[in-house]
C-alpha positions in Angstrom: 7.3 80.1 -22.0 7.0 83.5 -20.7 3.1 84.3 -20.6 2.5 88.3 -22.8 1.5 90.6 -20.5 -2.0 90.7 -21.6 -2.7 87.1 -20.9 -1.7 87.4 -17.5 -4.3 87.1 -14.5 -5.3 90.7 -13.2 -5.0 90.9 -9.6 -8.0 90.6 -7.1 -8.5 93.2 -4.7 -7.5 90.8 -2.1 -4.1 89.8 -3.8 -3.4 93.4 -4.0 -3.9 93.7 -0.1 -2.0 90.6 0.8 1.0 92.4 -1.4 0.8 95.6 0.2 0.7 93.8 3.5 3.6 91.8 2.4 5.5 94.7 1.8 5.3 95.8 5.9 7.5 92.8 6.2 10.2 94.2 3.7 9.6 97.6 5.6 9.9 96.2 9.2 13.1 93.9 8.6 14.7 97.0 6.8 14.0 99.0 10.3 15.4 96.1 12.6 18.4 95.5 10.3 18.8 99.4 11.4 18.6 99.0 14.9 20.7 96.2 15.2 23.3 97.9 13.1 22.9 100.8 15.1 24.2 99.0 18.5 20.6 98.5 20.3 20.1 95.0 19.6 22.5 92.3 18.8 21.6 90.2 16.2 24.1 90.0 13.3 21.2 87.4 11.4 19.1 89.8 10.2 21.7 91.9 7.5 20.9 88.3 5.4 17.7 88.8 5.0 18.1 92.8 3.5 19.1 93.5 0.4 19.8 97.1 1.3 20.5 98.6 4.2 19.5 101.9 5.4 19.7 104.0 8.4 16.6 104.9 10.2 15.7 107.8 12.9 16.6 107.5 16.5 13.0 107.3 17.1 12.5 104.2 14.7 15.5 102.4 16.1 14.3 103.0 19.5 10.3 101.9 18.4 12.2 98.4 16.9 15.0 97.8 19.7 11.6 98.0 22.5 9.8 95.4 20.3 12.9 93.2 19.4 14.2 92.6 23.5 10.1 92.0 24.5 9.8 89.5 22.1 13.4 88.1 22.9 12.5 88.2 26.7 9.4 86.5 26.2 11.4 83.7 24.1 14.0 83.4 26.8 11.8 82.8 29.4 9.2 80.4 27.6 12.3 78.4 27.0 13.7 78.5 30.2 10.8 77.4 31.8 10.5 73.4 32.8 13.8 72.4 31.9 13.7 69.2 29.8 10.3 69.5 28.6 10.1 69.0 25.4 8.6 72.6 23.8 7.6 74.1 20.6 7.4 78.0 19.1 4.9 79.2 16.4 5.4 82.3 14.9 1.9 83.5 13.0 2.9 85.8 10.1 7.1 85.6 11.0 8.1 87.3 7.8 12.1 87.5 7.7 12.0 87.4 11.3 15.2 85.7 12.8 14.7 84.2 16.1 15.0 81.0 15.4 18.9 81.4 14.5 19.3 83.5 17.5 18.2 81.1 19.6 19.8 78.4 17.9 23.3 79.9 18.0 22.8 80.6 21.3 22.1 76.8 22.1 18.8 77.4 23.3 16.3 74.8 21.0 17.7 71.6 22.5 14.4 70.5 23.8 12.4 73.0 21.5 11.1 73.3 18.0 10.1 76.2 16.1 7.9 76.8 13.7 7.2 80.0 11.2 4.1 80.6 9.3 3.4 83.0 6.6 1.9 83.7 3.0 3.4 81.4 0.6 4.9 84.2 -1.5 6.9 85.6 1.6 8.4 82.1 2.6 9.5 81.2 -0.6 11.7 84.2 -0.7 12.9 83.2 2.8 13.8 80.1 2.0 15.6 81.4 -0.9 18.0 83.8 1.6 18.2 80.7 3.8 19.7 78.7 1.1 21.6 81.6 -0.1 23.4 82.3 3.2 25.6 79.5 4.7 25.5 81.0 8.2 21.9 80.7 8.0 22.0 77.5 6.3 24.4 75.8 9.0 22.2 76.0 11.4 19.5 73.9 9.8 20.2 70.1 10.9 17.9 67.4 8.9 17.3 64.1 9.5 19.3 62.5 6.4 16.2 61.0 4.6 15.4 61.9 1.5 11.4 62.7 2.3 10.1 64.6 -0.6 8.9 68.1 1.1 4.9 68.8 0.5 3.3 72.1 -0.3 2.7 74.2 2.0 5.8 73.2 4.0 8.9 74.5 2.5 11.3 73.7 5.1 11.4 70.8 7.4 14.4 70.4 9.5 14.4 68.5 13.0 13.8 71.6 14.8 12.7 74.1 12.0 9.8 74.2 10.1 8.7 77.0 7.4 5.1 76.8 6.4 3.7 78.5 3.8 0.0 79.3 4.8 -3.0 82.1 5.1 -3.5 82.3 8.5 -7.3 82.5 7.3 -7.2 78.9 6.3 -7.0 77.5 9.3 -7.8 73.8 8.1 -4.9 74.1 6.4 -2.7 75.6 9.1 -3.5 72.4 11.3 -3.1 70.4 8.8 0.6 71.5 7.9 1.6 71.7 11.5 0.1 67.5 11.3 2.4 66.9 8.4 5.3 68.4 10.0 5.4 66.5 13.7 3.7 68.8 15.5 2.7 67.8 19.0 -0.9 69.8 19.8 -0.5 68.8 23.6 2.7 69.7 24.6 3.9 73.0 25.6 3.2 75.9 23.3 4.0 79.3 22.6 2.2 81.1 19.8 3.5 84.0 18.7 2.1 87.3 16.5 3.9 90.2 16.1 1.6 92.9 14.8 -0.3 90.5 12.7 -3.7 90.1 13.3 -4.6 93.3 13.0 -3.9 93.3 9.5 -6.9 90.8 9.4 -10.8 91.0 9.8 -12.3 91.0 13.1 -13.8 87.7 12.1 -10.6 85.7 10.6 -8.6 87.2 13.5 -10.5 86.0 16.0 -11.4 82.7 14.9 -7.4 82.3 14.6 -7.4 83.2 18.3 -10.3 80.7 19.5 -8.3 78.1 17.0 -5.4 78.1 18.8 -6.9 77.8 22.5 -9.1 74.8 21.7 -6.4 72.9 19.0 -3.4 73.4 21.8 -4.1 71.5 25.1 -0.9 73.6 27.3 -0.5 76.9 25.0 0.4 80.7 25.5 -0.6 83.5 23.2 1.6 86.3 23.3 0.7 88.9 20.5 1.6 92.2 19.6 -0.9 94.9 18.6 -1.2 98.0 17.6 -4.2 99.7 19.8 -6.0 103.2 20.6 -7.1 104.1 17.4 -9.4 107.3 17.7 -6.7 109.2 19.6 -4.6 112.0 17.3 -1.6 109.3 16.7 -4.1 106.3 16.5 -5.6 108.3 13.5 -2.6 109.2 11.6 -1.1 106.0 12.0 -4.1 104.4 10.8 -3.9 107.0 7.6 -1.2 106.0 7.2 -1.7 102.3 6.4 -4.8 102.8 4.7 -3.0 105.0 2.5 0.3 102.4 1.2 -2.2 99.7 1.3 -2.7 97.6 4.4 -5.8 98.7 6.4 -5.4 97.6 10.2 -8.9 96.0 9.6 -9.3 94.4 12.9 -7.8 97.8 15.0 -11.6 99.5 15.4 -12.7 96.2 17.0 -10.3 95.7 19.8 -9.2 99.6 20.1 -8.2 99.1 24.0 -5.7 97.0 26.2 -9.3 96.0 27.6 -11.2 95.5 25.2 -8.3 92.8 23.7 -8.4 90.9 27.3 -12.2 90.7 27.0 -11.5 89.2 23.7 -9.5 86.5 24.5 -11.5 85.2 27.5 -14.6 85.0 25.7 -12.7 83.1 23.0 -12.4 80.5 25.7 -9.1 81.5 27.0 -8.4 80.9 31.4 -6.4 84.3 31.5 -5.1 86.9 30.1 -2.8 90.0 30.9 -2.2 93.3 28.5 0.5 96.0 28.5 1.0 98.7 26.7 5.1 99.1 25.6 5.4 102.1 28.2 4.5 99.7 31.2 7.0 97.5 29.4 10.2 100.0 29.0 9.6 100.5 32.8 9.6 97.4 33.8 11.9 95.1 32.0 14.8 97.5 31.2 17.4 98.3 33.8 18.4 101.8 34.5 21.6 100.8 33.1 20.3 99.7 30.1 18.3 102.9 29.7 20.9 104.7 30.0 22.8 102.7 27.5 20.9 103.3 24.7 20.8 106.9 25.6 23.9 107.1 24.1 23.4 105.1 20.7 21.6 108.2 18.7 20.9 111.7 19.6 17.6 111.7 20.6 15.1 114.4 20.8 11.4 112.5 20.5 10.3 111.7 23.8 6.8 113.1 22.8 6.2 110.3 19.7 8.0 107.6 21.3 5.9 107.4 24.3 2.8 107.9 22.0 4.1 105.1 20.0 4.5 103.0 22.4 1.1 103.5 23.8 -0.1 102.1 20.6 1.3 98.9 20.9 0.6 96.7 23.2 1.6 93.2 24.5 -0.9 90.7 25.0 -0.5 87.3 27.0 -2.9 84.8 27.7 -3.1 81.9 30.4 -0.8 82.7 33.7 2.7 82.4 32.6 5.0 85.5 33.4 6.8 86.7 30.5 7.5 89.7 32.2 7.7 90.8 35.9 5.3 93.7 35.7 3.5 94.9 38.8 -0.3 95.0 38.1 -0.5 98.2 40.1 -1.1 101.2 37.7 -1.5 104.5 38.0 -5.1 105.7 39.3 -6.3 107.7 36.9 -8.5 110.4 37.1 -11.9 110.6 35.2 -12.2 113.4 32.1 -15.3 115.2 31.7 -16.7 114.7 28.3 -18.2 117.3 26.6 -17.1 120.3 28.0 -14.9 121.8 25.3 -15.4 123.1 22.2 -12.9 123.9 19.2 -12.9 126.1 16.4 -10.7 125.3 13.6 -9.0 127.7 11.2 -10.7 128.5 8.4 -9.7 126.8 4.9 -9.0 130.1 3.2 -6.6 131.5 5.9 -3.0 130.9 6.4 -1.6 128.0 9.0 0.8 128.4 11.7 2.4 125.1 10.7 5.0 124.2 13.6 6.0 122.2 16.3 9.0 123.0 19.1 8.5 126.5 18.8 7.3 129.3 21.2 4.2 132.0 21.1 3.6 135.1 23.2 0.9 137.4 22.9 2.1 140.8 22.6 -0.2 143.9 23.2 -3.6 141.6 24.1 -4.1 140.9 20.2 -0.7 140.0 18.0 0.6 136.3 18.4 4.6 136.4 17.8 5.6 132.6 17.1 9.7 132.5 16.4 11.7 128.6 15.5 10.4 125.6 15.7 10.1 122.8 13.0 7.7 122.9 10.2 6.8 123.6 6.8 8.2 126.2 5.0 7.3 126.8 0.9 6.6 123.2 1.1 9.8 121.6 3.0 10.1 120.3 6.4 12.6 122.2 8.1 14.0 124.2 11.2 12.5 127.8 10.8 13.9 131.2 11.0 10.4 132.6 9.9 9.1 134.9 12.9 5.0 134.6 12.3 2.9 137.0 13.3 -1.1 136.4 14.0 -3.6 138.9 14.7 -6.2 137.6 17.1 -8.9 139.3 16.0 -9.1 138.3 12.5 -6.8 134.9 12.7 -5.0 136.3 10.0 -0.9 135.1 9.7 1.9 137.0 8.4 5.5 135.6 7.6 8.1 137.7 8.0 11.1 136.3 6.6 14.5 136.8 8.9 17.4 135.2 7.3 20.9 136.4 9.1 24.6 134.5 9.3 25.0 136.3 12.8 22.0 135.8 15.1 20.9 132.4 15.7 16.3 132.5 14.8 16.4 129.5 13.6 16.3 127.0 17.1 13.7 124.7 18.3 12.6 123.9 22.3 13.4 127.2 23.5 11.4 129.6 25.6 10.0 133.1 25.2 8.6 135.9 27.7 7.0 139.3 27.0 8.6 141.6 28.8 6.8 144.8 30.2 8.0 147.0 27.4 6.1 144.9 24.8 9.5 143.1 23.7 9.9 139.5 23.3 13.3 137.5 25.4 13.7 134.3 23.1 16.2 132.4 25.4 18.2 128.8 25.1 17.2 126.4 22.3 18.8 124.2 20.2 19.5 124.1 16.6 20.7 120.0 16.8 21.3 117.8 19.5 24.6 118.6 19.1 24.1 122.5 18.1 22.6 124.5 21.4 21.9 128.1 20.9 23.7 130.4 23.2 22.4 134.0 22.4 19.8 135.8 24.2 18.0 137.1 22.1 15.2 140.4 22.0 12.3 140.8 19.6 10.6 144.4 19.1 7.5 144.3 16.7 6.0 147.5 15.7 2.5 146.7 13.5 1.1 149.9 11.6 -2.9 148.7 12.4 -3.7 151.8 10.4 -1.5 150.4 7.3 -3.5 149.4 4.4 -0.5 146.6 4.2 -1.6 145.7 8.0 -2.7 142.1 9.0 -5.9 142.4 8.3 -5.4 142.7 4.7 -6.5 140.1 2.7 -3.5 137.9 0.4 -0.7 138.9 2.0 -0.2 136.3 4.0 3.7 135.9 3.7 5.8 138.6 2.8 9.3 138.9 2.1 11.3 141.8 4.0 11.9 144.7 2.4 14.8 145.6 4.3 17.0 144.1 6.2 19.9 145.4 8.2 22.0 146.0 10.7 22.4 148.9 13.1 24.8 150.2 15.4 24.2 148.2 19.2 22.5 149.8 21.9 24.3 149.7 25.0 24.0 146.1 26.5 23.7 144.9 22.5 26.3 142.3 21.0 24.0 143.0 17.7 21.2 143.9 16.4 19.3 144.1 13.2 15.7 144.6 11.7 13.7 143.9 9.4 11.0 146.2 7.5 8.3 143.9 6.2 4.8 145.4 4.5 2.6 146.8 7.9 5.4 146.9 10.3 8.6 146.3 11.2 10.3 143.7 13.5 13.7 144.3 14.9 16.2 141.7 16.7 18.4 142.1 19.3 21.6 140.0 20.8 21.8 140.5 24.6 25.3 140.8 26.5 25.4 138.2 29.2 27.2 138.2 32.3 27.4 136.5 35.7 26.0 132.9 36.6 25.7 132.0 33.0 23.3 129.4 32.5 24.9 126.2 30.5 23.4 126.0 26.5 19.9 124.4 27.2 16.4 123.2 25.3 13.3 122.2 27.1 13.7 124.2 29.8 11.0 126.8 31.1 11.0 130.7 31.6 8.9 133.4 33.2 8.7 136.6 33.4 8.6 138.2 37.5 8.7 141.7 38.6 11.3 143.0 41.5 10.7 146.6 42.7 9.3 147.2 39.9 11.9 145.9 37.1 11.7 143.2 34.8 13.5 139.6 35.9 13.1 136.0 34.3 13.1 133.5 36.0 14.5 130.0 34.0 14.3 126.1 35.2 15.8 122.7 34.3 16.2 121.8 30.8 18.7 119.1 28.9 22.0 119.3 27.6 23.7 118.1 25.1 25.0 115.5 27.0 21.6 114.2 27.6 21.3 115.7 31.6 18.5 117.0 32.6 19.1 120.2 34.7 17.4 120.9 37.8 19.0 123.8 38.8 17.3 127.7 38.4 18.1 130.8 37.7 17.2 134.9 37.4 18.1 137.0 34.8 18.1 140.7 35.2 16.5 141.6 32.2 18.5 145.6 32.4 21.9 144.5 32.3 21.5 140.9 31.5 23.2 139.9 34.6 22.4 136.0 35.5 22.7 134.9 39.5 22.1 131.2 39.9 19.8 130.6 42.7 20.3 128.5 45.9 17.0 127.3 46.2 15.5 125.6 49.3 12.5 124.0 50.4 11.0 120.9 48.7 12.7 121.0 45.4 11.3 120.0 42.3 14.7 117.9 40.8 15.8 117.3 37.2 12.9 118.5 34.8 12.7 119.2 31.4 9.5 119.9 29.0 7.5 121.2 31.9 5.9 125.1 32.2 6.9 127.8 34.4 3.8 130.4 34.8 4.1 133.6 37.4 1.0 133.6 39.7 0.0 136.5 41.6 -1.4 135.3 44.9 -2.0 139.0 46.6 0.7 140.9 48.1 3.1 137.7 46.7 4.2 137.0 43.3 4.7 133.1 42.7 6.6 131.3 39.8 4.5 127.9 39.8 6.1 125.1 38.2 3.6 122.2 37.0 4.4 118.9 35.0 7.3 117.9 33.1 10.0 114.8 32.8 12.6 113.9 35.1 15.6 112.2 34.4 14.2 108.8 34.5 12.2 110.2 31.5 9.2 109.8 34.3 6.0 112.7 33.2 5.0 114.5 36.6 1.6 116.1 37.6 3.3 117.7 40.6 3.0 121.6 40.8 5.5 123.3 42.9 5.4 127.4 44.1 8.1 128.8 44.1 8.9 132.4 46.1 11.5 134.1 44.4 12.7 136.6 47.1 13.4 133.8 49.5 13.9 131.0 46.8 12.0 128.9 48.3 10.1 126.2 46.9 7.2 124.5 47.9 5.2 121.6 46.8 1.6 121.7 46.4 -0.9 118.8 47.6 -3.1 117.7 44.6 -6.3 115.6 43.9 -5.3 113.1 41.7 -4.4 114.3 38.2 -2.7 112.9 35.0 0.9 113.5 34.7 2.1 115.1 31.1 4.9 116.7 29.5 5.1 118.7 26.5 2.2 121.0 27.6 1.1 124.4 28.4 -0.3 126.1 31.3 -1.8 129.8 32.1 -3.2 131.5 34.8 -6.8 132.7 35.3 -7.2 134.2 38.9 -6.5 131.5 41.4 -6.4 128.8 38.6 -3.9 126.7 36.9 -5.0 126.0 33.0 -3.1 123.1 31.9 -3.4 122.2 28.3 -3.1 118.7 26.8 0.7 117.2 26.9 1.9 113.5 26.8 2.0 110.8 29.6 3.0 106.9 29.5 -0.5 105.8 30.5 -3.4 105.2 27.7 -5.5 108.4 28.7 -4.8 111.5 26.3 -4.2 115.0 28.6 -6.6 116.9 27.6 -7.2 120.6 30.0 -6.7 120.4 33.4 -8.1 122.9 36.0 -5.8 123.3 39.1 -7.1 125.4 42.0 -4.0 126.7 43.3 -5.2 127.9 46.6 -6.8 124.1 47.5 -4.9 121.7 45.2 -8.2 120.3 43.8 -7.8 119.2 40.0 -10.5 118.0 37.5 -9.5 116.7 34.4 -11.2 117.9 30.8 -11.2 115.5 27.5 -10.9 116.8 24.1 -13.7 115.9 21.5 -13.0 113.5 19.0 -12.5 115.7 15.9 -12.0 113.1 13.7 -9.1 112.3 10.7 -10.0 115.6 8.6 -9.3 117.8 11.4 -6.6 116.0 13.7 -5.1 118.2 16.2 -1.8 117.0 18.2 -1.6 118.7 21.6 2.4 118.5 22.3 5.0 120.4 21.0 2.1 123.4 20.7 2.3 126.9 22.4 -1.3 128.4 23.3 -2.0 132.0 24.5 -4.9 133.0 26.5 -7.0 136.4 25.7 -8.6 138.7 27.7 -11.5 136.7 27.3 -10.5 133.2 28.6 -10.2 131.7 25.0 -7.4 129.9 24.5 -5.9 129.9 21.1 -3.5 126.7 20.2 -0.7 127.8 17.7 1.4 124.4 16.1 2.1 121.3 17.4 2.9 117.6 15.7 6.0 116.0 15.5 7.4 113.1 13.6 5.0 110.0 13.9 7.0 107.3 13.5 7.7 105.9 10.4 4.3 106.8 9.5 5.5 110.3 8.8 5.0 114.1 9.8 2.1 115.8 11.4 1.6 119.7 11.3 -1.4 120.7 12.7 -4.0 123.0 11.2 -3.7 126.2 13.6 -4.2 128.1 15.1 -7.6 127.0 17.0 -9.4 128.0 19.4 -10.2 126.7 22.9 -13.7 128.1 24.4 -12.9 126.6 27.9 -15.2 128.6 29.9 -17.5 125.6 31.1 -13.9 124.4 32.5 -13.3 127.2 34.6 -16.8 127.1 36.1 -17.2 123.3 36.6 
């Protein structure tokens, strides 16, 4: 009989976490299911074990597809090991995990059995889907008897075994593992895919020190997620608290090192950690790179490498799953301690953005055009031009909507020119959608206008006009817009010459030649997923292009890096610094670059991090660099490049915490007069753990950086 509803047992707190836990396993198989679908990963098993598909992100297929062929390497290679040896697989917490039948179909469990462990609620299900699904089902091969099956084991085949068991209760784990022909000294591999961490510190590590004492020849290989207090590590830790599954254990073992230190005083010989960057690197072919290059359009190089460093791979005792060189990157030390932030204040209104571009026009307004961010609530491409007095932090929208000229566009660059007017050039609207017209912003602000920025509510404001006018000469079109305090009008440039190819993540700057106004633009990607490496000068006048046949010691294929024009006495130098190649490889070179021979040479530095996705300005004879991404576990935070002697020193960020978490990628900055750096945007798209926008603009006081 059907109990009423209010005679059922309410659920303990703990029940309610094992559920929400649970229900990363629905989330995860859903997300593989996509992967696979999507042509990264063949395993045509996992569409039993969904109910519904559904297409995920580029960046989610790409996050799965790295975790799917680790795991599968380190399968491959435990089982190719000793041939003949008889072998057996644990899989702690396998939710709808389908290795087993991969490996079975592929003839690979002669001499091996495999067993899965996980709460009895999620193995019950799974056995359900197995029954359900004869190509599942076939697979299975029992011994003919008639045994009656004993809770907790709800499968027991000759080489599969499905256990139904808290991996807390570890009595009853070894106890289930007896019953089902387990042998506890033959060889082992253990395996937990993002699992533990789920767990307490106590009950994950007592699992941990279990296994190394119960198994007499055994391997560990887990994956975890790691570096909590960075800006990801807190959002994605937000993120679980918030649907329900705390990563308890996370605060305990926050490091690579910290997780080795574990093991070994658990009584483990040896044990190795990598984060998934060292991994991609390693144990992917170029080819296979490449390959999966061409699966999705993909744009998230920023939160897939900050993903990845928040997984990492753990193995313990000397077997080598993977053929990773122990040699890493030296990297420099960051001075603590010698930055200080001011946030925006509650009350005033965010620049909330990310893949957008920020000048500073006329020493005080901040003009901030495209990009992706919020606008009256929604997450979307922007056409918004923002406008953001430095003296008062105030913001102003200024709303430019137009079927003919192309503001909406994301990765582009922008230079003041002498005049006061902003060049907006390249972009893209979609991978597949690059933006061609050069475009030129004029902004006249009444300061004297009671409607100015420093008035207090009017924050956004519609236009109230908007129109076109007859092109000046040079003009393909041009409109503007009248908004309350000023006025912003938009030009389309003519373009002739060495046209530059439709580009995003390239880098601009703005030189002087006798006395006129030239940019000068580097590298970029295409649609077609090149990175460029090829420069080029743009008469500003006429908009006449001339491609440039550069010599010297040339920087290759970049993309995401920062051009910045460096007076160095009688010579004007564009410098180049940072940046991906086409290897997707971040670079911490600097190169100079003399435009009236086109020449370019590299410049010898101390050691310093490499980075994309940053910023950089010039103070005198130094190179501000600010924050950026890298594959290795340190976080960019401000470099300090002497320029004349190479020497580098390396800044950290302070810890600001969850309530005021600050991404520094996909940001602009400006620098004033004063050497205060003010951030404007930055974010992107975590994961599946959502989107950030950050809180800006801020401010950078920096000065103890420039004197250090």
């Amino acid at each position: 009989m059907e109990q009423n509803s209010s005679e059922r047992k309410p659920k303990t707190s703990k029940s309610r976490r094992e559920t929400a836990v649970q229900g990363t396993n629905d989330n995860s198989i859903v997300s593989k299911c996509s992967m696979s679908a999507a042509g990264y990963f063949p395993d045509h098993f996992l569409q039993h074990f969904v109910a519904k598909h559904s297409k995920r992100a580029p960046l989610i297929n790409r996050g799965y597809y790295l975790r799917a062929v680790s795991i599968d390497q380190v399968l491959r290679n435990f089982l190719a090991q000793s041939p003949g040896c008889k072998k057996q697989i644990i899989s702690l917490g396998a939710g709808f995990d389908s290795s087993y039948f991969r490996l079975k179909a592929d003839r690979l469990l002669q001499d091996a059995s495999f067993y899965e462990v996980d709460f009895p609620e999620v193995v019950k299900k799974k056995h359900a889907i197995i029954q359900g699904h004869e190509e599942l089902f076939s697979l299975l091969q029992f011994s003919g008897q008639d045994d009656k099956i004993l809770p907790p084991i709800e499968i027991s085949s000759l080489d599969y075994f499905l256990l139904g068991v808290d991996l807390t209760q570890l009595n009853t784990l070894e106890a289930a593992l007896r019953l089902c022909g387990a042998d506890f000294d033959t060889q082992t591999l253990l395996l937990s895919e993002c699992v533990m961490t789920y767990m307490t510190r106590r009950c994950s590590s007592a699992l941990v020190k279990w296994a190394g004492e119960t198994f007499q020849d055994a391997f560990f290989v887990m994956f975890e997620q790691i570096n909590p207090d960075d800006a990801f590590g807190l959002f994605m830790r937000n993120h679980f608290h918030t649907v329900g599954s705390p990563l308890k254990c996370i605060a305990s073992f926050p490091t690579l090192d910290s997780q080795n230190k574990r093991f070994l005083g658990l009584g483990w010989q040896v044990c190795k950690s990598y984060d998934l960057n060292e991994i991609y690197r390693h144990i992917l072919s170029p080819e296979e790179r490449a390959r999966i290059e061409t699966l999705d359009p993909f744009d998230e190089y920023e939160e897939f490498n900050l993903k990845l460093q928040e997984v990492g791979a753990y193995r313990s005792i000397s077997f080598y799953f993977y053929h990773i060189s122990e040699s890493r990157f030296p990297q420099p030390e960051q001075v603590p301690d010698m930055i200080s932030i001011t946030p925006l204040a509650a009350h005033q209104t965010s620049v909330k953005r990310f893949s957008h571009s920020s000048v500073l026009v006329g020493d005080r307004f901040v003009v901030t055009a495209g990009g992706f961010g919020e606008v009256d609530g929604r997450h979307q491409r922007v056409q918004e031009v923002s406008v953001t007095d430095t003296v008062t932090m105030e913001t102003k929208l200024i709303r430019c909507h137009s079927d003919d000229i192309q503001y909406s566009r994301m990765h582009h660059a922008s230079v003041v020119l002498s005049d006061g007017q902003i060049m907006l050039c390249g972009g893209r609207q979609s991978p597949f959608f690059l933006c061609s017209q050069l475009l030129l912003l004029n902004l006249e602000v009444d300061t004297n206008s009671n409607q100015n920025l420093d008035a207090p509510n009017q924050n956004s404001c519609s236009c109230v006009n908007h129109s076109a006018s007859n092109c000046a000469s040079g003009r393909e079109k041009e409109e503007y817009t009248e908004f309350e305090g000023g006025r912003l009008q938009c030009s389309v440039l003519r373009q002739s010459g060495d046209v530059p190819c439709p580009r995003w993540r390239h880098a601009c700057t703005l030189v002087k030649i006798e006395g006129r106004d030239f940019v000068v633009l580097h590298g970029g990607r295409t649609q077609h997923a090149e990175v460029l490496a090829d420069t080029y000068l743009l008469d500003v006048q006429n908009g006449f292009w001339t491609k440039l046949e550069c010599m010297g010691d040339l920087p290759g294929p970049r993309h995401s890096h920062t051009l910045v024009t460096w007076e160095d006495g009688d010579r004007q130098l564009v410098v180049m610094m940072g940046g991906m190649d086409d290897d997707q490889n971040p670079h911490c070179s600097v190169y100079l670059l003399d435009v009236a021979s086109a020449h370019w040479q590299a410049l010898a530095l101390t050691p310093f991090l490499p980075r994309y996705s940053h910023t950089c300005h010039i103070v005198g004879d130094q190179l501000v660099v600010v924050g950026g991404v890298n594959l290795h576990q340190q976080t960019p935070g401000v470099g300090i490049i002497n320029l004349r002697t190479g020497t580098a020193q390396e800044f950290a960020f302070p810890n600001l915490g969850q309530q005021r978490l600050l991404m520094f990628h996909r940001h602009c900055s400006i620098i004033l007069p004063d050497n205060r750096v003010v951030v404007l945007g930055g974010g992107g798209n975590c994961f599946s753990f959502g989107t950030h926008l950050n809180h800006t603009p801020v401010i950078l006081d920096i000065s103890n950086c420039l004197t250090a």
